[in-house]
Each structure stands twice: as structure tokens, then as C-alpha cells.
N, C-alpha and C positions, 0 to 999 in steps of 0.2 A: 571353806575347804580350799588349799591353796590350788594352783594348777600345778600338775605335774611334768616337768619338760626332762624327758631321757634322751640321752646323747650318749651314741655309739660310736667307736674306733676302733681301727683296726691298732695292732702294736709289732711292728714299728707304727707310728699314723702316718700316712701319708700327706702331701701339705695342705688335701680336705678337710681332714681327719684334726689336723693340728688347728687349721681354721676353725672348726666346729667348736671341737674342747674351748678353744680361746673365748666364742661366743657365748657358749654356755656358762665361763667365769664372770662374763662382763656382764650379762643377766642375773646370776645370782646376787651379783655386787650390787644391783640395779633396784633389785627387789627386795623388799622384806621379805623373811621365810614363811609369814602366815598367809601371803599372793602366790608366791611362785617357790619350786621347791627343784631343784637340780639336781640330778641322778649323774654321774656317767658312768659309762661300760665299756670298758676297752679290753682285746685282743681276748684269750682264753678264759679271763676272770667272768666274760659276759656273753659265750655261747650257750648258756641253758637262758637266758633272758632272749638272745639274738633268735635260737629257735622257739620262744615263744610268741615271738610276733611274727614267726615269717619272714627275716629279713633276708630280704639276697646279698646285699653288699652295702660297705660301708662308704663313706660316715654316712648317720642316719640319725633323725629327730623324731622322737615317739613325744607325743602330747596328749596328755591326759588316758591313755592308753590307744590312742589312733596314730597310725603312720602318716605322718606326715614332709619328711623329707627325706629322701635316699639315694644313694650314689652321687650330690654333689655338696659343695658346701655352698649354701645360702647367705644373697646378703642381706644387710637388715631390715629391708624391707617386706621380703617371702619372711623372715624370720616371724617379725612382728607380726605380719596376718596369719599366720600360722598359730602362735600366741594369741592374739585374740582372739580366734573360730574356738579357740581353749577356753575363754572365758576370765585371760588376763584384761585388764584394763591394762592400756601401753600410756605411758610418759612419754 
């Protein structure tokens, strides 16, 4: 079963929000879709998902259904152990 990495923004995104989305392409690109499997939720399309975690504020990284990063944008180091506590293998 792949890991699931969700990625929240805001719309307009702000240049967290823009970094995030960015990171989360560069992972899908990274991954086969049967390891890791990329969601994103941005602005009004993804407030019944955003009140389903609890979120307070964006951007925000849900892993596998756990919060994992919120209110900055991370770099790929917090990403990657983030992804890994998931149960990605990292390249």
C-alpha cells in the first residue's frame, strides 16, 4: 500500500503554499505511484478535507492520515523524515 502524502494551500498560495505544491510535484515525479501517492487540496475545493484534520492554517502536509507539517513550508530534509515516519523508503 503506497504512502499517502496530502498537501494543503491556501488560493491565492502564499510563497509557503507555492513552495509546498512545488514539493509535492517533485515527489510524485520521484516516486512510483505504487510507494507514494500525492493528493493536493487547495483553497475552497479542500475545506471539508481541512476540517477533517483539524487544520488551522496553511500550507500543511498530512501523511498517511497524521499531521505532520503546518503553518510553514519545509525543507527536504523535515520533508523526507516526515515521509519516512510514513513508511516511505527515501532515495
Amino acid at each position: 500500500m503506497p504512502v499517502l502524502m496530502e498537501v494543503f494551500s491556501g488560493d491565492p498560495p502564499c510563497p509557503g503554499c507555492v513552495a509546498i505544491l512545488a514539493m509535492g510535484d517533485r515527489y510524485a515525479e520521484k516516486y512510483p505511484a505504487d510507494e507514494l501517492t500525492v493528493k493536493k487540496y487547495v483553497g475552497k475545493d479542500a475545506l471539508d478535507k481541512y476540517a477533517e484534520y483539524d487544520l488551522s492554517c496553511v500550507p500543511a502536509v498530512v501523511i498517511n492520515g497524521v499531521i505532520k507539517i503546518e503553518g510553514t513550508a519545509p525543507d527536504e530534509g523535515t520533508m523526507n523524515n516526515a515521509l519516512r515516519e510514513g513508511g516511505l523508503w527515501i532515495r
